[in-house]
C-alpha positions as CSV (number, residue, x, y, z in Angstrom):
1,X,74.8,87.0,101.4
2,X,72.2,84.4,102.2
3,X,73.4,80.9,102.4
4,X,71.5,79.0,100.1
5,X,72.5,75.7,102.3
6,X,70.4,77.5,105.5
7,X,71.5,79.5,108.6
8,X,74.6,81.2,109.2
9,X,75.3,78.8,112.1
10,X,74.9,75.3,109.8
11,X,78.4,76.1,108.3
12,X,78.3,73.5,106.1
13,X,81.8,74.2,104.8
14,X,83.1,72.4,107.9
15,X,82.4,69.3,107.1
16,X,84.9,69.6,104.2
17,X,88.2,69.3,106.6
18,X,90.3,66.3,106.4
19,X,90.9,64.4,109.5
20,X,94.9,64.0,110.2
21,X,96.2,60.8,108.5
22,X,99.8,61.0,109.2
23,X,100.1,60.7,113.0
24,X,100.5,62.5,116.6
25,X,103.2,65.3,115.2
26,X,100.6,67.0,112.6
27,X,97.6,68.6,113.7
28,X,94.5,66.6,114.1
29,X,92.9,68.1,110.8
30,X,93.4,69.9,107.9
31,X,91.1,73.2,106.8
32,X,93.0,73.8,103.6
33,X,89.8,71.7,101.7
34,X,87.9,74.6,102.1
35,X,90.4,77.3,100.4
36,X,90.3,75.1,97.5
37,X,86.9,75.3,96.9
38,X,85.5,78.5,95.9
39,X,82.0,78.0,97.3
40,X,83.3,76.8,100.6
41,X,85.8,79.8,100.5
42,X,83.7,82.3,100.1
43,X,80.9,81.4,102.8
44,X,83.6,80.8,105.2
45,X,85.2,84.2,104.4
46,X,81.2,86.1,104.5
47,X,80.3,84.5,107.4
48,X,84.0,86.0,109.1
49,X,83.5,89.4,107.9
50,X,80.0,89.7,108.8
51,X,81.1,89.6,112.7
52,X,84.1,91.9,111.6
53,X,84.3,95.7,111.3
54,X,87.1,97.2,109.0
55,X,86.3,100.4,110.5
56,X,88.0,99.2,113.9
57,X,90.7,97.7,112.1
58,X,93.8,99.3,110.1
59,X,95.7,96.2,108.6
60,X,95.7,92.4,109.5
61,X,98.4,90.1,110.1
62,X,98.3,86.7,109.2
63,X,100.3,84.0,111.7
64,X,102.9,81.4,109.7
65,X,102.0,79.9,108.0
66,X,98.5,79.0,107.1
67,X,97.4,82.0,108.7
68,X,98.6,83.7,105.8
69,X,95.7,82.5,103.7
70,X,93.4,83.4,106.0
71,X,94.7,86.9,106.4
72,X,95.5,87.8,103.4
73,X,92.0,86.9,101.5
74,X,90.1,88.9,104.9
75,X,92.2,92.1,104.4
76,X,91.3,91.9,100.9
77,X,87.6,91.8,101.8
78,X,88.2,94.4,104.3
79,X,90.0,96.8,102.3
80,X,92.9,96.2,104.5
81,X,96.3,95.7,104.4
82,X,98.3,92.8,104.9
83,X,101.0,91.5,107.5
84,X,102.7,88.4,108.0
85,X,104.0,87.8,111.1
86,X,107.1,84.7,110.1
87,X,108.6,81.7,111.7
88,X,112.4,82.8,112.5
89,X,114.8,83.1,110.0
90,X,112.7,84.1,107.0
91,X,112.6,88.1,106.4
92,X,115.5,89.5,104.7
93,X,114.9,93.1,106.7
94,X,115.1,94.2,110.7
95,X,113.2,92.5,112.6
96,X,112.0,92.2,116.4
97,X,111.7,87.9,117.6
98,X,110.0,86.3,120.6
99,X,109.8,83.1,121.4
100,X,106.3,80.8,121.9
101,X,104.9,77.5,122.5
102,X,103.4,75.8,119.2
103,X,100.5,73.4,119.6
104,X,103.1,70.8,119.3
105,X,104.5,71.7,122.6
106,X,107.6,72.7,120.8
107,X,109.5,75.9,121.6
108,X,109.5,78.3,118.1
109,X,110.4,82.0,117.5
110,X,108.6,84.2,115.6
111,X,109.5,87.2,113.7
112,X,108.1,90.6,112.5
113,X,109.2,93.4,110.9
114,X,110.5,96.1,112.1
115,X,109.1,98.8,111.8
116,X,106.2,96.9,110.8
117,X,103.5,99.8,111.2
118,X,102.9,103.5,113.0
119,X,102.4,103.5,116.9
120,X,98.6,102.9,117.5
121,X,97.9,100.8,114.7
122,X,95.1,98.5,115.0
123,X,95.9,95.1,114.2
124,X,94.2,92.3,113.6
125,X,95.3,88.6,114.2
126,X,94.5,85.8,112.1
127,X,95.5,82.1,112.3
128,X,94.2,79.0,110.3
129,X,93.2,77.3,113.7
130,X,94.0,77.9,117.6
131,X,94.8,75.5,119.8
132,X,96.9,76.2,122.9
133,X,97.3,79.5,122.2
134,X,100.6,80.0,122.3
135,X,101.5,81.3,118.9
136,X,99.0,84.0,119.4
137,X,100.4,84.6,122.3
138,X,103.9,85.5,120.6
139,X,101.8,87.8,118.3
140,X,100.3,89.3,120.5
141,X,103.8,90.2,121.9
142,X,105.0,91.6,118.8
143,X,102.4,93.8,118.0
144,X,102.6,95.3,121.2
145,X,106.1,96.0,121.3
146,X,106.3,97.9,118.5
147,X,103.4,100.1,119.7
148,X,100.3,98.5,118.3
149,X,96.9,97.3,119.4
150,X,95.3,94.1,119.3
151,X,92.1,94.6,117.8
152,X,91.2,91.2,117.5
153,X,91.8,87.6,117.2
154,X,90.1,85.6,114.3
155,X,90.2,81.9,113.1
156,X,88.4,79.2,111.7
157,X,88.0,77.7,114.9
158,X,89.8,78.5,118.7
159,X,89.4,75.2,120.8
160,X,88.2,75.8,124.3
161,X,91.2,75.9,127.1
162,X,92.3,78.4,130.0
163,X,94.7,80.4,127.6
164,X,91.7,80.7,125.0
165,X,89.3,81.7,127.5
166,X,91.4,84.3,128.6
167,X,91.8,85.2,125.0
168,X,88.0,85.9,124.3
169,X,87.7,87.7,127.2
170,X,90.3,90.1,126.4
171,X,90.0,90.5,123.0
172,X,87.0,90.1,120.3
173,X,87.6,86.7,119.1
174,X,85.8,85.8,115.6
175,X,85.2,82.5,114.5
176,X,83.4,80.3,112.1
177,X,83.2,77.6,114.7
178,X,80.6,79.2,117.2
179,X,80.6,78.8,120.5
180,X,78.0,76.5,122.1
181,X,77.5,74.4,118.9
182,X,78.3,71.2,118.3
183,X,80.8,72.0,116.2
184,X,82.8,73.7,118.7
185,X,82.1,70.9,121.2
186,X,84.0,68.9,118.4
187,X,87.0,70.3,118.2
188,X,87.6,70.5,121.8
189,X,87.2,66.9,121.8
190,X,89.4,67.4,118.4
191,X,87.2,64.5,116.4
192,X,84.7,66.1,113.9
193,X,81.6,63.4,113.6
194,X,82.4,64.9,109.8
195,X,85.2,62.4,109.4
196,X,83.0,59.8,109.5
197,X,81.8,60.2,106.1
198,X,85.0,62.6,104.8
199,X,85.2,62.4,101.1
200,X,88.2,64.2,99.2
201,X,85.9,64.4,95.9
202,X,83.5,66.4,97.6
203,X,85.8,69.3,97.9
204,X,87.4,69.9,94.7
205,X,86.6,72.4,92.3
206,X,85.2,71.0,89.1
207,X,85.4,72.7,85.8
208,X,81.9,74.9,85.3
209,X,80.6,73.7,88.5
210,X,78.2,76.8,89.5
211,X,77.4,75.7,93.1
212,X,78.2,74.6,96.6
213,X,78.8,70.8,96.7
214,X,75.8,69.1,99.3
215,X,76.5,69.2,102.6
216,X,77.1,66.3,105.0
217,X,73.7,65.7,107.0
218,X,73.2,66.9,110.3
């Protein structure tokens, strides 16, 4: 699909994230603006598949809890499966728990399934946003001790760290952030320039609106 805004690498959708208004325990922004616009939705979810290939992949699991958007919509593009990976306590069947550090610096456990999927399985990870690291980390752990692969990491963005590095260089990371863009400098910095002139009108869906609404200038 050709973005009508201009290249791949504007992603204009971006610019659509809230900035954190509620203080130092939330994350620093919010990415569910895009999901709720179709347009944004959609070139966010073309621009991740077109760096992905369901071929090397057999299902994907999305990380709770907004990973489970993410997840779910790119094994639907995929022709994938779907598995969510929950925060302790959740699943009503067997399951297999490891513990992990959140972005928050608090200690969480995570649970899976089990058995979740045959031995070998290819498994993709997907997470709204990574920070530290740390919850993938716990995937990671999961799907390996039941047997599976990691055949890759994918996100909206994955802010720049020792634990991320380490990520990419292990794994093939997928982002809509790019690296070496702006954008990317941005979120390690965690301040989009974007918030300067956030508007929550720009991102709704409006009834028989056909097209993308304007992006915020470069």
């Amino acid at each position: 699909m050709t973005d009508p805004k201009g290249p791949r690498e504007a992603r204009w959708y971006l610019s659509l994230m809230s900035p954190n208004t509620k203080g130092p325990q939330f994350a620093w922004l919010d990415p569910t603006s895009i999901y709720i616009n179709s347009s944004a939705f959609s070139d966010l979810l073309d621009d991740l598949c077109a760096d992905l290939d369901a071929d090397e992949i057999d299902v994907v699991a999305g990380l709770d809890a907004m990973g489970f958007v993410l997840g779910a919509a790119l094994g639907a593009r995929l022709g994938r499966g779907f598995l969510p990976i929950r925060k302790s306590g959740k699943l009503c069947v067997d399951t297999d728990k490891v513990s992990y550090g959140n972005y928050s610096g608090r200690t969480q456990d995570m649970e899976m399934r089990t058995p979740a999927f045959a031995p070998g399985t290819r498994v993709l990870l997907a997470d709204q946003w990574v920070e530290t690291g740390g919850t993938m980390d716990g995937a990671v752990r999961l799907i390996e001790r039941q047997g599976g692969s990691v055949a890759g990491m994918v996100a909206i963005a994955m802010e720049e760290n020792a634990a991320t590095d380490a990520y990419r260089n292990k794994y093939k990371v997928t982002t809509a952030v790019l690296k070496d863009t702006p954008w990317q400098t941005e979120c390690n910095a965690q301040r989009l320039s974007s918030f300067d002139t956030y508007d929550a009108n720009r991102t709704f869906p409006t009834a028989g609106r056909t097209r993308a609404p304007e992006p915020v200038g470069e």
